[in-house]
RODREN-496920 format. One line per field, with one value per residue: residue number from 1; chain; x, y, z negated of N, C-alpha, C in turn. Coordinates in steps of 0.1 Angstrom, whole numbers, plus 2048, in hexadecimal, padded with zeros to 3 digits. Each point is the difference from the previous one (the first is absolute). Layout:
// RODREN-496920
resi	c(NUM ...)
chain	c(A ...)
n.X	c(X ...)
n.Y	c(Y ...)
n.Z	c(Z ...)
ca.X	c(X ...)
ca.Y	c(Y ...)
ca.Z	c(Z ...)
c.X	c(X ...)
c.Y	c(Y ...)
c.Z	c(Z ...)
This chain:
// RODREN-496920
resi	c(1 2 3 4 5 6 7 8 9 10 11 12 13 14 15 16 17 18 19 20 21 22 23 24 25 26 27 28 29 30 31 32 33 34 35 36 37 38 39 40 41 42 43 44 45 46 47 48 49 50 51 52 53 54 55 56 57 58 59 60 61 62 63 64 65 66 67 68 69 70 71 72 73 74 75 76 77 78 79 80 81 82 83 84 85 86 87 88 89 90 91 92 93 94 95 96 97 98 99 100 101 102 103 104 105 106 107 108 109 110 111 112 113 114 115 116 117 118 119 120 121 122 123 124 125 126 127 128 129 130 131 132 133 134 135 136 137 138 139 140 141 142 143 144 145 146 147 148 149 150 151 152 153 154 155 156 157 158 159 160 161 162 163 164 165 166 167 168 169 170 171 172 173 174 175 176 177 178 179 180 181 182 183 184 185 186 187 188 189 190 191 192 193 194 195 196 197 198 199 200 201 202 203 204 205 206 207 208 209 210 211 212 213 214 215 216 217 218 219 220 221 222 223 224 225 226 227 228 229 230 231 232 233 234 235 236 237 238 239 240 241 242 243 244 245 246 247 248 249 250 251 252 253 254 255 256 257 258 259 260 261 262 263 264 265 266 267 268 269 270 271 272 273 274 275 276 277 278 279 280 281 282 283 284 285 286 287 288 289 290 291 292 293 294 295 296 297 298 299 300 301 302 303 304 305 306 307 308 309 310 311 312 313 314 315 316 317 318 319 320 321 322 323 324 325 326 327 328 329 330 331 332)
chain	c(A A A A A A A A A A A A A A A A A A A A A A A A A A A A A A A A A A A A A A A A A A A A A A A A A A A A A A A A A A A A A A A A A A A A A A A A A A A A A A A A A A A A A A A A A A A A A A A A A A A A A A A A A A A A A A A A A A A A A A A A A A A A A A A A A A A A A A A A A A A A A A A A A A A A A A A A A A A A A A A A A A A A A A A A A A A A A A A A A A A A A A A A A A A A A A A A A A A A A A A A A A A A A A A A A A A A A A A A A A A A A A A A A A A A A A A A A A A A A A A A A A A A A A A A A A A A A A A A A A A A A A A A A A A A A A A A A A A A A A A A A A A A A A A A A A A A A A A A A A A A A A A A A A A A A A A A A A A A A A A A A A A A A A A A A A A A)
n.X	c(7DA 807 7F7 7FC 7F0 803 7FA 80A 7F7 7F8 7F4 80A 805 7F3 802 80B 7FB 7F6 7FD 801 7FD 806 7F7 800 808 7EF 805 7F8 7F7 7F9 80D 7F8 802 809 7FF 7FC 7F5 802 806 7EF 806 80A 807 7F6 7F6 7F4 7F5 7FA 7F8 7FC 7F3 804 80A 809 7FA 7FD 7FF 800 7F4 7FD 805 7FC 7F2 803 804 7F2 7FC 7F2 800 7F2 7F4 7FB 7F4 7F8 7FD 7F6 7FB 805 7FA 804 805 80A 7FC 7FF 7FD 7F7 7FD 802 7FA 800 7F3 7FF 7F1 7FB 7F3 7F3 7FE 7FD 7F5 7F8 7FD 7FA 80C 807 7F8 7FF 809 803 7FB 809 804 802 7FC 80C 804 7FC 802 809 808 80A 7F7 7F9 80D 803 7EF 7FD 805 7F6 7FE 808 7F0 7FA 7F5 7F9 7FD 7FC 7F4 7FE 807 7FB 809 7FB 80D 80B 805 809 808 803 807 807 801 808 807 805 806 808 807 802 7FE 806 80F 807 805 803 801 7FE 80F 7FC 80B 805 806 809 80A 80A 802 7F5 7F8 800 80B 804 801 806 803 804 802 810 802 80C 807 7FC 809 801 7FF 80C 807 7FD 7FF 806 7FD 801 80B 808 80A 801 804 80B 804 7FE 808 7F9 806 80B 7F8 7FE 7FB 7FE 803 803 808 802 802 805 800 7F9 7FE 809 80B 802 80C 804 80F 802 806 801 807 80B 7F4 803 7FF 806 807 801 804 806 802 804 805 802 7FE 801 812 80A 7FD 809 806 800 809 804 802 80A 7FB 7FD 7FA 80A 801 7F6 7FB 7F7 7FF 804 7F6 801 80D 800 805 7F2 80B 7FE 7FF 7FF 803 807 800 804 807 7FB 808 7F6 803 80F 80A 80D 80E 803 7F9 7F7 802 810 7FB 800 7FB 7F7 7FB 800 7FC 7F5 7FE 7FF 7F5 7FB 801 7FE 7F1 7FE 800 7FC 7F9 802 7FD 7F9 7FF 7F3 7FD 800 7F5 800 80A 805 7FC 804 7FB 7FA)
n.Y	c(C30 7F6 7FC 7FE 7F4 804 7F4 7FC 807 7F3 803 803 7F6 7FC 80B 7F8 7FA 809 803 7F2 7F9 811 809 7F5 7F9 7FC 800 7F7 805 7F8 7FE 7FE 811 7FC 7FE 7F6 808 803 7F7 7FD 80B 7F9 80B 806 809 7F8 7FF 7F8 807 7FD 7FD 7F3 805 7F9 80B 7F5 805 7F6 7FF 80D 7FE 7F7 809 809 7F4 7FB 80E 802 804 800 804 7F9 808 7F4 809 808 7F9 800 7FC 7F7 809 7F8 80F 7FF 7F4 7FE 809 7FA 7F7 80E 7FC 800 809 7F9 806 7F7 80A 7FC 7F0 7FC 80C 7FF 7FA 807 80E 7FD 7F8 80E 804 7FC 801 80C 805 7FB 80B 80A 7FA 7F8 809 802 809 80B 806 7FE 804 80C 7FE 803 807 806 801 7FE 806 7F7 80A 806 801 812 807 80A 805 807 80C 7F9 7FF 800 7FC 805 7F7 80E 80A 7FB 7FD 7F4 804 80A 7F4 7F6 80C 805 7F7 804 80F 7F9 7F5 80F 7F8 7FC 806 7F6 80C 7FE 80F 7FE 802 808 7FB 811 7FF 7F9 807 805 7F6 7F5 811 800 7F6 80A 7F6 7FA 7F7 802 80B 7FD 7F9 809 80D 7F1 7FE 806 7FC 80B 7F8 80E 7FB 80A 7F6 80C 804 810 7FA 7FE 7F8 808 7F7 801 7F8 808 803 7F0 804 80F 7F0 806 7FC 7F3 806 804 7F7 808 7F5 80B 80B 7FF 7F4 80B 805 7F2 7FE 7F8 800 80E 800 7FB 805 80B 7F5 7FB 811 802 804 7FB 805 80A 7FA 80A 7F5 80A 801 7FB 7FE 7F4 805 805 7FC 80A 80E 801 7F8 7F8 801 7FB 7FC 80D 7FE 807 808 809 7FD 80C 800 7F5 806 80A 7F7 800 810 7FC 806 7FA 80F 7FA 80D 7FD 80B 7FF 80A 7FE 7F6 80C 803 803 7F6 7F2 805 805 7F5 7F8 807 800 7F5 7FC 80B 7F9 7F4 802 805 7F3 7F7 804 800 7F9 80B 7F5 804 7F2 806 7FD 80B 802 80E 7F4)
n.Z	c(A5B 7F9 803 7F5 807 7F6 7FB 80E 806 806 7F6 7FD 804 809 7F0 7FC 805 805 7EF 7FB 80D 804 7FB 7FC 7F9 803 7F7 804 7F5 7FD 7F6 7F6 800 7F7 7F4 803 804 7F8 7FC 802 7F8 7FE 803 7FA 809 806 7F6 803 7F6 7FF 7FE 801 809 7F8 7FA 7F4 7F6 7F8 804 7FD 7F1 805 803 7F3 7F6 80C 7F9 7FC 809 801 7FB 80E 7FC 802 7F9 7FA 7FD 7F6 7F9 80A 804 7FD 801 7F6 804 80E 7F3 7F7 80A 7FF 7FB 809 7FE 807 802 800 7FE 80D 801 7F7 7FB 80A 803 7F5 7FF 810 7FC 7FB 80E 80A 7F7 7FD 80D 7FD 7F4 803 80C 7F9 808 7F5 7F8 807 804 7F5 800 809 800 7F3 80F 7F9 808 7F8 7FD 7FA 7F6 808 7F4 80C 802 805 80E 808 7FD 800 7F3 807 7F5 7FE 7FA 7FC 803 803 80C 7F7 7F7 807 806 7F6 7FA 80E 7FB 7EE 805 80D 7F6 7FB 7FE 7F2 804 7F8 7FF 7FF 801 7F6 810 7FB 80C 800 804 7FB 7FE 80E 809 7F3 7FD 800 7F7 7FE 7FA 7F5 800 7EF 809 803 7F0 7FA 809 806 80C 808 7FD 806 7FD 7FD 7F0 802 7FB 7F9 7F4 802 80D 7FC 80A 808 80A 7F1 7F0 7FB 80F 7FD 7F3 80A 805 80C 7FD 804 800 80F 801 805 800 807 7F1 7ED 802 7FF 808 7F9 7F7 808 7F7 800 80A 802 7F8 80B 80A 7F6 7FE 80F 7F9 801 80C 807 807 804 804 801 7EF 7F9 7F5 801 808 7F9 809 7FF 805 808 7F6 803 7F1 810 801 7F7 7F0 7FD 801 802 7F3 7FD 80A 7FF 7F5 806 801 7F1 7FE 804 7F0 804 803 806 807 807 7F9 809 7F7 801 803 806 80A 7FF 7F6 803 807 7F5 7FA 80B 803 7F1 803 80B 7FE 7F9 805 804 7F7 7F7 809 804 7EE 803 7FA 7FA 80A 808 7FF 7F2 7F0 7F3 809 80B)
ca.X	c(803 7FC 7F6 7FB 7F6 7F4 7F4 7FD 7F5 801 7F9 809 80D 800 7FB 808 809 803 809 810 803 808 809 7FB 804 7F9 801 7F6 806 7F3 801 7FD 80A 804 80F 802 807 80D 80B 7FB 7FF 80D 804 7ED 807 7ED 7FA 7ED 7F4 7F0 7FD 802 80C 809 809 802 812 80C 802 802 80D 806 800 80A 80A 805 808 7F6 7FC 7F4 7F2 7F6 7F3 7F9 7F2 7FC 803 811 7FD 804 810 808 802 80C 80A 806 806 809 80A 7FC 7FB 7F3 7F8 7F0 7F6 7FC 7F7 7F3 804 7F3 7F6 7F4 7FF 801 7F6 7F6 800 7F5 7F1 7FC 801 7EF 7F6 7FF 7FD 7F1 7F8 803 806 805 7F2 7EF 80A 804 7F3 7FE 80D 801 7EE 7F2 7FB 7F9 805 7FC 810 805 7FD 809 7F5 804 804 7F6 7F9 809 808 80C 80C 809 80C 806 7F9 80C 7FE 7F4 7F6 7F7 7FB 7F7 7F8 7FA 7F8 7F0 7F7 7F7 7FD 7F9 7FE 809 80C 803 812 80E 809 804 802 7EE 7FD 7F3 7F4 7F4 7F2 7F2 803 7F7 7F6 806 7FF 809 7FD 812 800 7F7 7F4 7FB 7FC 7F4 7F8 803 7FD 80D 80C 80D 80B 80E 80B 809 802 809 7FF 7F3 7F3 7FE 7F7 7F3 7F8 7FD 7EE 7FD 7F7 7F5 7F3 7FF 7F9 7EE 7FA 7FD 806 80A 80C 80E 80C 80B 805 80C 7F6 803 7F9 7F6 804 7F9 7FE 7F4 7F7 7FB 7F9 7F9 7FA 7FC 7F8 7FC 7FB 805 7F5 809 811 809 813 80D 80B 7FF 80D 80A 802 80B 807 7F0 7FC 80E 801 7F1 802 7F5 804 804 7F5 806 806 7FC 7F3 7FB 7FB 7F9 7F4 7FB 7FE 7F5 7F2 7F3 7FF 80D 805 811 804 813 80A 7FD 7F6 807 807 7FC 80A 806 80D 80F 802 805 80E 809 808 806 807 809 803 806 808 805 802 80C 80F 807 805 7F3 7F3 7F2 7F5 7FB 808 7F6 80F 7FB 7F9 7F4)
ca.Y	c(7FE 7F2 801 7F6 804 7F5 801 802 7F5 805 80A 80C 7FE 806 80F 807 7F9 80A 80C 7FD 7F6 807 805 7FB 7F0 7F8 7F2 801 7F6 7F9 7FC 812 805 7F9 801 7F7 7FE 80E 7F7 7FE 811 804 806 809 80D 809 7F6 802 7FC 7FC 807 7F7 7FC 807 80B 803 807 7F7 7FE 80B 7FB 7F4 804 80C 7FC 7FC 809 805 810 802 7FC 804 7F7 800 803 812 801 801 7FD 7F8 804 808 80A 804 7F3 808 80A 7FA 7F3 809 7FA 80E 7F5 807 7F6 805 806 802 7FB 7FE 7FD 7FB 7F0 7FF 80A 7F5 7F9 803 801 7ED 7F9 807 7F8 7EC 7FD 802 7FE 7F3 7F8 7F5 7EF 7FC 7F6 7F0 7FC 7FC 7F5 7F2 802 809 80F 804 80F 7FF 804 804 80E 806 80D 80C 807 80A 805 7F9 80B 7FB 802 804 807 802 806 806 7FF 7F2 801 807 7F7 800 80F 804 7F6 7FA 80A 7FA 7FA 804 802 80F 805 807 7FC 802 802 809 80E 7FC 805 807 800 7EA 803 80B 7F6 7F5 802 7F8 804 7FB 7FB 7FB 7F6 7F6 806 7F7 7F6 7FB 806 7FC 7F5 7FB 807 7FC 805 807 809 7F2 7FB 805 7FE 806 7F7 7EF 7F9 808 7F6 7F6 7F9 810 806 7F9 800 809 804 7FE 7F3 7FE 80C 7F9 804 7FE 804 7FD 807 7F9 7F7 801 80C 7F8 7F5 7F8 7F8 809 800 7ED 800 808 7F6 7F5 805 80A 813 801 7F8 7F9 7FF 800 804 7FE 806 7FA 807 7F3 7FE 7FD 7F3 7FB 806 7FC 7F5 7F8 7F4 7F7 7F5 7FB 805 80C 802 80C 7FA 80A 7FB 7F1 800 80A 7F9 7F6 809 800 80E 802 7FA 7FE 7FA 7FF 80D 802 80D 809 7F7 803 804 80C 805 7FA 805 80D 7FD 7FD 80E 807 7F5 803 80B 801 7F9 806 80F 7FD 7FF 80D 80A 80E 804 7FA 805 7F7 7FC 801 7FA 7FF 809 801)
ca.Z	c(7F1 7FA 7F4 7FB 7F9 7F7 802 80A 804 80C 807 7FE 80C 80E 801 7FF 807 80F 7FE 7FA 806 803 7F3 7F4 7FF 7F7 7FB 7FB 7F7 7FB 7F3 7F5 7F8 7F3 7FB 80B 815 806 80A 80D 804 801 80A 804 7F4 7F9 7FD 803 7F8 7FD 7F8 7F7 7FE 7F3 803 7F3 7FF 807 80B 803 7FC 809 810 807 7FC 80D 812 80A 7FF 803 7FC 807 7FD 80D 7F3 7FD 7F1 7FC 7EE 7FA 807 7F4 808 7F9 803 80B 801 7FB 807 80D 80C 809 7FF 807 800 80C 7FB 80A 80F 806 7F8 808 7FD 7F4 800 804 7F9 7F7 801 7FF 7F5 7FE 80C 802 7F2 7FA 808 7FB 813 7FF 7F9 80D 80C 7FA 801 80C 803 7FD 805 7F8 805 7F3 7FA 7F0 7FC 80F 800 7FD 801 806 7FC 801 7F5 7F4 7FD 802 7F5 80B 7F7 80D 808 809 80B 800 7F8 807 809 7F6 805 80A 805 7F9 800 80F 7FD 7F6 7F2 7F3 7F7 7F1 801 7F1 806 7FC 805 809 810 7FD 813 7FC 7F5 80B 807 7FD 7EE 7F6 7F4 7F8 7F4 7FA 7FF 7FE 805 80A 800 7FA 806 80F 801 808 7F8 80A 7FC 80D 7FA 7FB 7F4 7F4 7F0 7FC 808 7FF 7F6 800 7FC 7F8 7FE 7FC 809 805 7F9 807 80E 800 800 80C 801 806 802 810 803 80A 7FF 7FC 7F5 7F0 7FE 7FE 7F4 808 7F7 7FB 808 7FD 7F3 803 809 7FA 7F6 80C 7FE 815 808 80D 802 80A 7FE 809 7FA 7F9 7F8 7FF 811 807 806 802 80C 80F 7FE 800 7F5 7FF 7FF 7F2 7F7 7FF 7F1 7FA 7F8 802 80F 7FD 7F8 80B 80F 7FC 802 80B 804 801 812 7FE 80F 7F6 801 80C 803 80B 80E 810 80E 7FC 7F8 7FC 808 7FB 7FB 80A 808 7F5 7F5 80D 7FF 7F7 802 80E 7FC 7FA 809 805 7F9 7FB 7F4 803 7F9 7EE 7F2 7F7 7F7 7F8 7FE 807)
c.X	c(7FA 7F4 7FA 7F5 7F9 7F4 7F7 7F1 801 7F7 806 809 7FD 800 80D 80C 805 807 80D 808 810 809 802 802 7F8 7FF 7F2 803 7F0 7FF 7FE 813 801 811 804 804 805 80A 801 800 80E 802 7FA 80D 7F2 7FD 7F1 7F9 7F2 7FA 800 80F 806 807 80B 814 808 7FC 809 813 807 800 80D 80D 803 801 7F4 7FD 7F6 7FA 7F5 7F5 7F5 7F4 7FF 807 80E 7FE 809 814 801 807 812 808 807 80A 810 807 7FF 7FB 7F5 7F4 7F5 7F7 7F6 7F4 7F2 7FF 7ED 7F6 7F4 801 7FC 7EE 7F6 803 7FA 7F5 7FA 801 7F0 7F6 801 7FB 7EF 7F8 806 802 807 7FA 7FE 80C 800 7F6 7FE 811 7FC 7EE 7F5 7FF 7FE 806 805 814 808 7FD 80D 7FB 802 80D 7FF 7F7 804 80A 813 805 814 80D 80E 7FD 80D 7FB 7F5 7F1 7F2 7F7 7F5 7F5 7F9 7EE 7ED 7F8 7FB 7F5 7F1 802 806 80A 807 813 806 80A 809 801 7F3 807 7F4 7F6 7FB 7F6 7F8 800 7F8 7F9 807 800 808 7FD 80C 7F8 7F6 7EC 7FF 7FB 7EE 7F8 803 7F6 810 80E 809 80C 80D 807 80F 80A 80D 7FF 7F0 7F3 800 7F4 7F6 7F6 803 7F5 7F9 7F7 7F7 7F5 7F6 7F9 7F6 800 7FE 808 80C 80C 808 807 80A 80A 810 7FB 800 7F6 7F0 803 7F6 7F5 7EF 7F6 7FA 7F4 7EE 7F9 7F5 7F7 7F5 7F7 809 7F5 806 80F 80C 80B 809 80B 801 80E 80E 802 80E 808 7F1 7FC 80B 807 7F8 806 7EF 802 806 7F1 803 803 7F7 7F0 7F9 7FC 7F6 7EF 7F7 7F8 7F4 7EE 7FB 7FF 80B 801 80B 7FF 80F 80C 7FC 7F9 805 7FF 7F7 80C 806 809 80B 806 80C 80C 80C 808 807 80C 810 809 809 813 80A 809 80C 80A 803 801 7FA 7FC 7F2 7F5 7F9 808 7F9 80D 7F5 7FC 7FA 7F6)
c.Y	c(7F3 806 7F0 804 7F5 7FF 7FD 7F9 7FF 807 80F 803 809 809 805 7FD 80B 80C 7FB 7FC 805 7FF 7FE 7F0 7FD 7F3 7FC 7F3 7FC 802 812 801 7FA 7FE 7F4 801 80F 7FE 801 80B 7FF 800 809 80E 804 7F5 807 7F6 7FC 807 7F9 7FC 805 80D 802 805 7F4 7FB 80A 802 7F6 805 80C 7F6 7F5 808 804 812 7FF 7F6 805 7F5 803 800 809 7FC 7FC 7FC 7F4 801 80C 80B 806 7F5 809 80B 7FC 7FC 809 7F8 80A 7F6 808 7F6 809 807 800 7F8 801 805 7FE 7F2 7F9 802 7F2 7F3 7FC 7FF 7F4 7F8 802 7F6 7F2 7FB 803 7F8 7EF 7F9 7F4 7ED 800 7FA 7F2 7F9 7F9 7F5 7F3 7FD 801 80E 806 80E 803 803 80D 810 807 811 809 809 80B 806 7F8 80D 7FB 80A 802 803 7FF 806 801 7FC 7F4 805 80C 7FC 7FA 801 7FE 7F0 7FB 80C 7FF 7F7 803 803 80E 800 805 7F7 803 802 80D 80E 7FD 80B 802 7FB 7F2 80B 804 7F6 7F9 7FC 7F6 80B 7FD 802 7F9 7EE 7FA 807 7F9 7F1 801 801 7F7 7F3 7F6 807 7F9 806 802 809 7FB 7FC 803 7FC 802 7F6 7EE 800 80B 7FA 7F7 800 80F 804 7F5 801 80A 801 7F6 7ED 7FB 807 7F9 80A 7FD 806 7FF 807 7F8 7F6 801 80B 7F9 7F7 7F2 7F2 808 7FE 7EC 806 809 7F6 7F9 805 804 809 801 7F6 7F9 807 801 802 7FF 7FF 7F7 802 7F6 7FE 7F9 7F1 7F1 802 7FF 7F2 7EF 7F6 7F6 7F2 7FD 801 810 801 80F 7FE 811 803 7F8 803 80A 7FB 7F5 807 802 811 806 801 807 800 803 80C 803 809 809 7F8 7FD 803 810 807 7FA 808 80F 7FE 7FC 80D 809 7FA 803 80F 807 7F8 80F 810 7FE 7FC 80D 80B 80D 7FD 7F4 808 7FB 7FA 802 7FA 7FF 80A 805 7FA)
c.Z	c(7FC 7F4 7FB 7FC 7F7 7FD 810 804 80F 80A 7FF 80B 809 801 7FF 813 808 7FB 7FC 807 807 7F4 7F3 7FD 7F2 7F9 7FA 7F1 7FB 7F3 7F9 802 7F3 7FC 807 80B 801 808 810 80A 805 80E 805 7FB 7FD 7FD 805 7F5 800 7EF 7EF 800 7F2 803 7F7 7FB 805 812 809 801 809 80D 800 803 80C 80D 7FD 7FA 802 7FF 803 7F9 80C 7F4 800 7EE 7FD 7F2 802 800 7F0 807 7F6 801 80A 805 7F6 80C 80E 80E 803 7FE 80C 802 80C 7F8 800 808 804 7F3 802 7FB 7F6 7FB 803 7FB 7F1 7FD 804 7F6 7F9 804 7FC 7F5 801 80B 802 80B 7FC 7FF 80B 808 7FB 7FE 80F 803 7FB 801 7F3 7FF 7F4 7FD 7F2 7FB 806 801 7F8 7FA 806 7F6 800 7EF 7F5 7FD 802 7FC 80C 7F3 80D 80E 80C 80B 807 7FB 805 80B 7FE 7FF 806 807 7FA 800 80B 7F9 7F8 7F2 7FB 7FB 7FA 801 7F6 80A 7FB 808 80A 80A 803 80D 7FF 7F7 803 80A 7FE 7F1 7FA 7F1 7F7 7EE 7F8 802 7FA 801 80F 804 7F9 80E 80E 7FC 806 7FB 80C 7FD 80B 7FA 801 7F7 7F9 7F6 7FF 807 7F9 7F1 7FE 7FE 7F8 7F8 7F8 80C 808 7F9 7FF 80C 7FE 801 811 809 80B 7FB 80B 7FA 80A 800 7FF 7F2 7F2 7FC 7FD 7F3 803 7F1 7F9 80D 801 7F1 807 808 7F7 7F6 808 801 810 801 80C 7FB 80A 802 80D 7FF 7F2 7F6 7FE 810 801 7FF 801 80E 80D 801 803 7FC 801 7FC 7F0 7F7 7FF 7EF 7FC 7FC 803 80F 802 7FC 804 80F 800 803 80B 809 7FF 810 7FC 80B 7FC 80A 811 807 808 80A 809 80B 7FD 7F1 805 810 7FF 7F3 803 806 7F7 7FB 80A 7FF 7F0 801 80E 7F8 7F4 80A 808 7F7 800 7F4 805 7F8 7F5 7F6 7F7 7F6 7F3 7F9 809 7F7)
């Protein structure tokens, strides 16, 4: 089956080569899905996504109105695919539900560690042969209170990791899982109890009407003074403009992003060679106590590994006219 994938990287390729290489005619395409390069689909009957591609209605509209029946996403998340487009232009949609939350979980936690213990400075210190300590102190984490909003599968991870660690947990998860509470004395709570009471706040909810903008300047003024934030969830579950106000008041003490709410046609991209246009980035990227990695929290061996096999396996269960397990319409 002709598939088109957009958004193609080429650290993606090799994973798909051994399952498609039979059964399967991949068109690999570099450029986002857009009302633009739809075109570039012609003759596909699947399209393959990324997590920044346009799902949006008229994209959606152009894809039924060039042949394509399916819409396979190589993402867990779907917020961005107009799901009633789809079903209008009867295009099947699936995504890969699950590839690494380990990946995702420890990335997290690295972000943590590099923030409080200032790897980034002491690396770019020693490079330019200064030993010096001065600046460099960090603190234990051992016996910090980590704020956990979202408790699903990452997020349990999570968990598991800062409770090795020593610390106290305190979560926000609409359906609590009694056994984290005999486990690892998690302690569930509403939101803004978790921002007063963390030292550390990690966010693994995902981004609906009720989650965008959880974090804004109301619940920053809520948390403790000095107060890290990680995000590696979804960027709209952050009002990036309240938090710059939070930086520069510092009531946030550190900053961590994987996720960014303008991400798109920014991230996966390399704009080293222009000016950067997005003044709200830009001005984030100035903080000492800012770390940005650009959407790379899944990207190990083993997810893109397990998306590759899902992504295939998804592609394999529509041509042969099965029920795909991971379909998904607009009442999942």
């Amino acid at each position: 089956m002709k598939t088109a994938i957009f958004s193609a990287h080429k650290f993606e390729k090799e994973y798909y080569a051994k399952q498609a290489a039979e059964k399967h005619d991949l068109l690999w395409i570099e450029a986002p899905l857009s009302e633009d390069t739809v075109m570039l689909a012609h003759g596909c009957k699947a399209v393959c996504i990324f997590a920044n591609d346009d799902g949006s209605e008229k994209v959606i509209k152009k894809l039924g109105e060039a042949g394509i029946e399916f819409l396979v996403l190589r993402s867990a998340g779907f917020n961005h695919v107009d799901l009633k487009a789809t079903k209008a232009a009867g295009i099947k949609v699936a995504r890969v539900p699950e590839y690494s939350p380990y990946a995702v979980a420890e990335h997290s936690v690295a972000l943590m560690l590099a923030l409080n213990r200032k790897l980034i400075k002491a690396n770019n210190r020693i490079r330019d042969g200064n030993f010096s300590l001065d600046g460099l102190t960090g603190f234990d984490m051992h016996g910090k209170t980590v704020g956990i909003i979202g408790l699903g599968k990452i997020g349990k991870i999570v968990a598991s990791i800062v409770h090795g660690f020593g610390c106290n947990i305190v979560v926000y998860d609409p359906s609590p899982d009694r056994e984290l509470e005999q486990k690892f004395g998690v302690i569930y709570t509403d939101i803004d109890s978790v921002c007063k009471a963390s030292d550390i706040i990690t966010l693994h909810a995902p981004l609906t009407s009720e989650t965008k903008y959880l974090v804004n300047k109301d619940r920053i003024e809520l948390m403790k003074k000095g107060v890290m934030l990680i995000n590696t969830g979804r960027g709209g579950l952050v009002n990036t403009r309240d938090v710059i106000a939070g930086l520069k008041s510092c009531k946030i003490g550190y900053l961590g992003l994987d996720v960014y709410e303008e991400e798109k046609g920014l991230f996966f991209e390399d704009h080293s060679g222009e000016v950067l246009q997005d003044d709200v980035i830009a001005r984030l990227m100035t903080f000492q106590n800012v770390l940005i990695t650009s959407h790379q929290a899944f990207l190990t061996n083993t997810a893109l590994a397990n998306i590759a096999d899902i992504t295939i396996s998804n592609l394999n269960d529509f041509e042969a006219g099965k029920k795909c397990v991971n379909e998904i319409d607009e009442n999942t």
